[in-house]
C-alpha positions as CSV (number, residue, x, y, z in Angstrom):
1,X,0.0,0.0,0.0
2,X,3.3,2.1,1.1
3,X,4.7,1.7,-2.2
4,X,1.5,2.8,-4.3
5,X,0.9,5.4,-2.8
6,X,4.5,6.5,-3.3
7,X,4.0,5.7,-7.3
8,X,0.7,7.7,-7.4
9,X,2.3,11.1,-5.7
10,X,5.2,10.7,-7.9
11,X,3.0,10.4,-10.9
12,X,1.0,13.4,-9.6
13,X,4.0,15.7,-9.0
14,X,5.2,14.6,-12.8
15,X,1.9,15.8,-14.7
16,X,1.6,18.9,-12.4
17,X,5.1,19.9,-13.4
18,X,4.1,19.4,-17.3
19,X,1.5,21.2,-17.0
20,X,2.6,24.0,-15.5
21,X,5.8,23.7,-18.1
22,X,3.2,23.8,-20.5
23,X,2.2,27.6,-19.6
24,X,5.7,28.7,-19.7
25,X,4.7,30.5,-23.7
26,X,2.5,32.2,-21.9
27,X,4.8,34.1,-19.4
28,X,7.1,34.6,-22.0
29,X,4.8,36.3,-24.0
30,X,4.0,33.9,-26.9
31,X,0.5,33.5,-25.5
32,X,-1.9,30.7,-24.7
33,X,-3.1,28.1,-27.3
34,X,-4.8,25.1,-27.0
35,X,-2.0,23.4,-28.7
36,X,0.1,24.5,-25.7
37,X,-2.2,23.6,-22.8
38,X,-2.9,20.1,-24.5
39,X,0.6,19.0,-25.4
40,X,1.6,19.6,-21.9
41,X,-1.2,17.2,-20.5
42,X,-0.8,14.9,-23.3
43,X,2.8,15.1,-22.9
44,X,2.4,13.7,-19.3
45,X,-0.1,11.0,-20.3
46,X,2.3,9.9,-23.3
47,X,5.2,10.3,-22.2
48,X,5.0,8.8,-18.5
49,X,7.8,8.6,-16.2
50,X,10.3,7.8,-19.5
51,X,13.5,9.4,-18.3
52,X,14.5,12.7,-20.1
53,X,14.9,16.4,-19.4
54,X,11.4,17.0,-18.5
55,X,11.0,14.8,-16.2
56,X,14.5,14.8,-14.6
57,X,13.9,18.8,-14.0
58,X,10.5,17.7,-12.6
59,X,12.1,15.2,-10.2
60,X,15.2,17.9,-9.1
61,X,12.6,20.3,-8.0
62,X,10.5,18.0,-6.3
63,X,13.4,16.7,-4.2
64,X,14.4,20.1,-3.5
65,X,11.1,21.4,-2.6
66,X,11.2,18.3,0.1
67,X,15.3,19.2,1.2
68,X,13.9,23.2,1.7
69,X,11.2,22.0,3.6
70,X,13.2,20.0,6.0
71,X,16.0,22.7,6.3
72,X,13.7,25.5,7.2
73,X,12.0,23.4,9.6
74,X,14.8,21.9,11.5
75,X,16.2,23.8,14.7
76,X,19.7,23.8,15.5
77,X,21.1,24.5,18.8
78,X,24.7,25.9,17.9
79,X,23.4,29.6,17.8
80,X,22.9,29.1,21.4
81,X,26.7,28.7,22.6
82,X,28.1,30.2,19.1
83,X,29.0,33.4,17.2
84,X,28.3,32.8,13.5
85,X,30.6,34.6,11.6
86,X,30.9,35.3,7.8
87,X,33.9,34.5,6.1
88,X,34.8,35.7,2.4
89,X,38.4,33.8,2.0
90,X,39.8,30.3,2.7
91,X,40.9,30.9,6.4
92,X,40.0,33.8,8.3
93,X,42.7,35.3,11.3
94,X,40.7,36.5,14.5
95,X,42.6,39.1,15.6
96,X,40.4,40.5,17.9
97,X,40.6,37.5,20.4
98,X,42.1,39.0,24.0
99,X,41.2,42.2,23.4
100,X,38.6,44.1,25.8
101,X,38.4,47.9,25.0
102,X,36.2,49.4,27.9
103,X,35.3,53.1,29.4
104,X,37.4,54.8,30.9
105,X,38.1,58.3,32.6
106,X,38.7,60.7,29.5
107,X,42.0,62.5,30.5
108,X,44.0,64.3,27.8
109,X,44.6,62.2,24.6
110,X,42.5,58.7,23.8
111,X,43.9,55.8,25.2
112,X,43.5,53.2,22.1
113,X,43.3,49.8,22.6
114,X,45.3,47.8,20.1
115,X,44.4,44.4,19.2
116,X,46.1,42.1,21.2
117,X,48.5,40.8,18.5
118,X,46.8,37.1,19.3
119,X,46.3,35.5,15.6
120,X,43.7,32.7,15.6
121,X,43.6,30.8,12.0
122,X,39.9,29.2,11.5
123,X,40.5,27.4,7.9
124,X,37.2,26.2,6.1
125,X,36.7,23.1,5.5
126,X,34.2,21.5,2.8
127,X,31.2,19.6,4.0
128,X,29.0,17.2,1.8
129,X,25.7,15.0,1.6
130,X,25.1,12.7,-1.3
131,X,22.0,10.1,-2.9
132,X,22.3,8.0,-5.5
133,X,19.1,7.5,-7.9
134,X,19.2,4.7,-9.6
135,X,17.9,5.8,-13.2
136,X,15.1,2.1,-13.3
137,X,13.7,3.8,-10.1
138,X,12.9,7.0,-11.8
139,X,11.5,4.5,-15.4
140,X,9.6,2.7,-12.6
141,X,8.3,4.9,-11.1
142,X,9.4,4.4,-7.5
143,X,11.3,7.5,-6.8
144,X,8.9,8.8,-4.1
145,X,10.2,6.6,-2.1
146,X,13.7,8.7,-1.7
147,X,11.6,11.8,-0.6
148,X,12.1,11.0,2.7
149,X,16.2,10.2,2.7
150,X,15.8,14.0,1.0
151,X,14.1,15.8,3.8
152,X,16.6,13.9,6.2
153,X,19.2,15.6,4.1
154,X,17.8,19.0,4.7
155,X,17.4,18.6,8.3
156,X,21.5,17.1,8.6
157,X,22.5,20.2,6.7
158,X,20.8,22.5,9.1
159,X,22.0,21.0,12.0
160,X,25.4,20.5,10.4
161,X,27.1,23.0,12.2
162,X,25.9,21.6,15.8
163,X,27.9,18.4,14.8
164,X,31.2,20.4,14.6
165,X,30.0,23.3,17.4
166,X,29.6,20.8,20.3
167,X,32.6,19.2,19.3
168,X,34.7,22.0,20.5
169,X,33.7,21.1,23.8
170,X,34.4,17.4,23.9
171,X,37.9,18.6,23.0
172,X,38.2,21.6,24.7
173,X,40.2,19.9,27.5
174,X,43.1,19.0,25.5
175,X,42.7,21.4,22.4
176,X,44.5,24.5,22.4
177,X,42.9,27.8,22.0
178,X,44.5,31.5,20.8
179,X,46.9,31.1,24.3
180,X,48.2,28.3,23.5
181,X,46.8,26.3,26.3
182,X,43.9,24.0,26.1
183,X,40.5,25.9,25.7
184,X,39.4,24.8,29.4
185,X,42.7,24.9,31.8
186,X,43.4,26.2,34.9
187,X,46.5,28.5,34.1
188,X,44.9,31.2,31.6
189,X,46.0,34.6,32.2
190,X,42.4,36.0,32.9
191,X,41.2,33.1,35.1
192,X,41.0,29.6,35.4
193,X,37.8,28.0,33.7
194,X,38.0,24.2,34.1
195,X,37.2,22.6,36.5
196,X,36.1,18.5,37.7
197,X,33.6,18.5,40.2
198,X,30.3,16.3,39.4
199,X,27.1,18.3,38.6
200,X,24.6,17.5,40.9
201,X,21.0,18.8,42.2
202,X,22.2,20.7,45.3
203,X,23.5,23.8,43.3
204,X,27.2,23.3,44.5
205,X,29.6,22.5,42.3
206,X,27.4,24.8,39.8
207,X,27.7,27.6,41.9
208,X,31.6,27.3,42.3
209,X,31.8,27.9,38.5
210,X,29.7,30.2,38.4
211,X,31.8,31.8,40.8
212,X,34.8,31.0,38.4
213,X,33.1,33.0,35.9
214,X,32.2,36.1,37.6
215,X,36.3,36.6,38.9
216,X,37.4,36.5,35.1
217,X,39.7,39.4,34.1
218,X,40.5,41.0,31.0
219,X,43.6,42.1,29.4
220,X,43.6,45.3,31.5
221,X,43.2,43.1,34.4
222,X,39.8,44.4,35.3
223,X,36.6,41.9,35.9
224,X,34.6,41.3,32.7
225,X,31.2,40.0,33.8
226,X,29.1,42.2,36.0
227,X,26.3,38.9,36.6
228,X,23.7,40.1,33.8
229,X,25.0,38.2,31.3
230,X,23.1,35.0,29.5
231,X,24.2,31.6,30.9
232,X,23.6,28.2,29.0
233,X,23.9,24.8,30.8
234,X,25.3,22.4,28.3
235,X,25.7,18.3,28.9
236,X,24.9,15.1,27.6
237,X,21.9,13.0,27.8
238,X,23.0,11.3,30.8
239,X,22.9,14.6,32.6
240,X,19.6,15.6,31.6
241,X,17.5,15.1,35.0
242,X,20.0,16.8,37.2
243,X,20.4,19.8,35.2
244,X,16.2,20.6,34.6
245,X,15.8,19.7,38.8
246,X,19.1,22.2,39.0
247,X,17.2,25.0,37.1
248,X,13.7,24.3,37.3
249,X,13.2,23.3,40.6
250,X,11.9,25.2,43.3
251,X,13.9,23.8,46.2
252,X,16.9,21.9,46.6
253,X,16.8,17.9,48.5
254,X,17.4,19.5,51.9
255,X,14.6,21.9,51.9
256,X,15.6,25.4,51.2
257,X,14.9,27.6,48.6
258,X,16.9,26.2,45.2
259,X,18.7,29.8,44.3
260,X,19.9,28.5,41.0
261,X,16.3,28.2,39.7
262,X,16.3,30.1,36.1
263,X,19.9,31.2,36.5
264,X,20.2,29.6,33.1
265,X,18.9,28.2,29.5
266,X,19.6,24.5,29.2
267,X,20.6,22.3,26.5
268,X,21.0,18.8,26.1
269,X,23.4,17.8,23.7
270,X,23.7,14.0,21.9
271,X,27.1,15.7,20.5
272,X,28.4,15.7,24.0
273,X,30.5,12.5,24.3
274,X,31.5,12.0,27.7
275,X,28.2,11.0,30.1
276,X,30.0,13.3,33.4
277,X,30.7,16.4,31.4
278,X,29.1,19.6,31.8
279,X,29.8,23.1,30.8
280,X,28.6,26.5,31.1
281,X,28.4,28.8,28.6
282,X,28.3,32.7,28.3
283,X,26.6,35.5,25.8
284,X,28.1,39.1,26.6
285,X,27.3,42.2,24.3
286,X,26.9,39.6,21.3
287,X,29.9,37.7,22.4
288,X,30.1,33.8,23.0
289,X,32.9,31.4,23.6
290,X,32.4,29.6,20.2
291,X,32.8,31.0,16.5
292,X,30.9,29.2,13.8
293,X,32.6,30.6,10.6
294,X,30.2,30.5,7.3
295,X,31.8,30.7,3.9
296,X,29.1,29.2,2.0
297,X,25.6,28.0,3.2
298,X,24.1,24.7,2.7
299,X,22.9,24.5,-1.2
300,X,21.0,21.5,-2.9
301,X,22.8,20.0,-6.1
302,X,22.3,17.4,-8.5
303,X,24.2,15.6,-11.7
304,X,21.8,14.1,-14.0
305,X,22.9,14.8,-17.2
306,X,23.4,11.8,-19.3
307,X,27.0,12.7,-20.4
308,X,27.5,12.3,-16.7
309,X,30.0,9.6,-15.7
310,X,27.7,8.5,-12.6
311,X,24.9,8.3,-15.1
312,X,26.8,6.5,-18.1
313,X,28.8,3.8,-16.3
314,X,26.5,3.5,-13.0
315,X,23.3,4.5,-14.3
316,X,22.5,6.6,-11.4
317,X,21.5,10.2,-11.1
318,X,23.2,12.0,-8.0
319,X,21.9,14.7,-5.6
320,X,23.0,16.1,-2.7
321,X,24.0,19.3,-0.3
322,X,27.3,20.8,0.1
323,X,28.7,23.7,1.9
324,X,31.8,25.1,3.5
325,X,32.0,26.5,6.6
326,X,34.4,25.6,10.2
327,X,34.1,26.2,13.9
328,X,36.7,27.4,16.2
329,X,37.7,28.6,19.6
330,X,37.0,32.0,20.5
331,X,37.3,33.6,24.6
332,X,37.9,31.5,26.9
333,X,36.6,33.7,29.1
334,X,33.3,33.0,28.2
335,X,33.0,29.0,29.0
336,X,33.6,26.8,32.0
337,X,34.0,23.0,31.8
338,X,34.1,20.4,34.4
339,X,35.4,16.5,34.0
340,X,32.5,15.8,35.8
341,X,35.3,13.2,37.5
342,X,35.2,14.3,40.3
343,X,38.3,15.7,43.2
């Protein structure tokens, strides 16, 4: 039953895309005939599902219709802990990384802060999604059933960037930042912001990074958070209950009043490896501890011409989504991260 009805929406997306390619003399000014309107019909009940521009054209748009839908549906969570930032050239250098220009007393000349003289290098990298047609499926009249493996295409390239965002933090431990010590560490110049205590429902290892947070310095030595900023709770799936009783909560296992009750915005993370890990992030002004750099945004592609290769030797028509884009390190400053193995 599955199966037919596959066969009779793709049949019914075919003839409605001959049809409507039957009106295109009209919009181009060569004006309506009957001749027109009829060959487009009859052109569908002739001609079928046999294989040729028509129908190939026909099938691209369908299976882009069904990749936009997906895309524009699907919700990403990277925006959350992330700066996305365009980039117009193969790698981009963030310059602007240690750098915190704030007011100051006015007395004679401007005091100009300079850029730090960190250099951060975030290279793009190219990112792909690809489905093989077989051409007998499209002559048989079976291709509706790769409409779904085509939305699931659109919703992986929106949440693409997740995927290499949370990553960031599974490595931040180990993986250097614009310092040259790991992204989480103990040693930075500003403040320590690692840490290994277990996240629990009582509030207090949470609060003793929070703590970590707020007695951050900047380059000037002064304190950069004043407590109004927007805190996100990030772990895994295995952390899920005791962060939401952490936040939501209205009191703690002993009785009292749980302070920590909306302090922050939680996210649960299936990127997040490690089942004792936990991090908090922070948004500033606009500024996060993440950069997700763009260079080119997710695009649906497809190679179906005959004098293809794929198409020639495999008999297969190829679509798919590429884009090119990275993620990178940005202030420390901005994130804690605990082990979550404890003292």
């Amino acid at each position: 039953m599955k199966q037919i009805l596959n066969k009779t929406i793709g049949a019914m997306f075919m003839i409605i895309s001959l049809i409507v390619t039957s009106f295109v003399p009209v919009f181009a000014g060569q004006g309506f005939t009957n001749h027109n309107f009829f060959y487009g019909i009859g052109g569908a009940l002739v001609l079928g599902l046999v294989v040729n521009s028509a129908t190939l054209t026909s099938l691209y748009t369908t299976f882009k219709t069904v990749f936009n839908k997906a895309f524009s549906e699907a919700e990403p969570q990277y925006t959350k802990i992330a700066m996305v930032v365009p980039s117009t050239t193969k790698t981009e250098i963030h310059e602007w990384l240690g750098a915190f220009p704030k007011m100051r007393e006015w007395i004679k000349e401007r005091k100009i802060s300079n850029l730090k003289g960190f250099k951060w290098a975030i290279e793009n990298k190219d990112w792909e999604s690809t489905v093989a047609v077989p051409r007998n499926d499209i002559m048989d009249d079976t291709f509706g059933l790769f409409t779904n493996l085509f939305a699931s295409m659109g919703g992986s390239a929106k949440k693409h960037p997740d995927q290499i965002v949370f990553k960031l933090l599974n490595d931040g431990f180990t993986a250097l930042c614009y310092d040259a010590k790991a992204f989480f560490a103990t040693d930075h110049q500003g403040g320590g912001n690692k840490g290994v205590a277990v996240l629990a429902a009582d509030g207090v290892a949470y609060g003793a990074a929070l703590a970590s947070i707020g007695r951050m310095k900047d380059d000037q030595n002064n304190p950069i958070f004043d407590g109004t900023e927007k805190l996100t709770l990030v772990t895994g799936p295995e952390l899920e209950s005791v962060a939401k009783q952490l936040l939501n909560a209205d009191t703690v296992a002993a009785g009292g009043a749980n302070i920590w009750k909306g302090s922050a915005e939680y996210v649960k993370s299936p990127q997040i490896t490690s089942a004792t890990a936990w991090f908090i992030l922070v948004e500033a002004n606009g500024i996060k501890a993440l950069i997700f750099q763009e260079r080119k945004k997710p695009e649906f592609v497809s190679l179906t011409n005959s004098s293809d290769t794929n198409v020639f030797m495999n008999k297969e028509f190829l679509f798919g989504a590429d884009s090119r884009d990275n993620a990178g390190y940005g202030l420390y400053h901005f994130a804690y991260g605990s082990t979550g193995a404890g003292a």
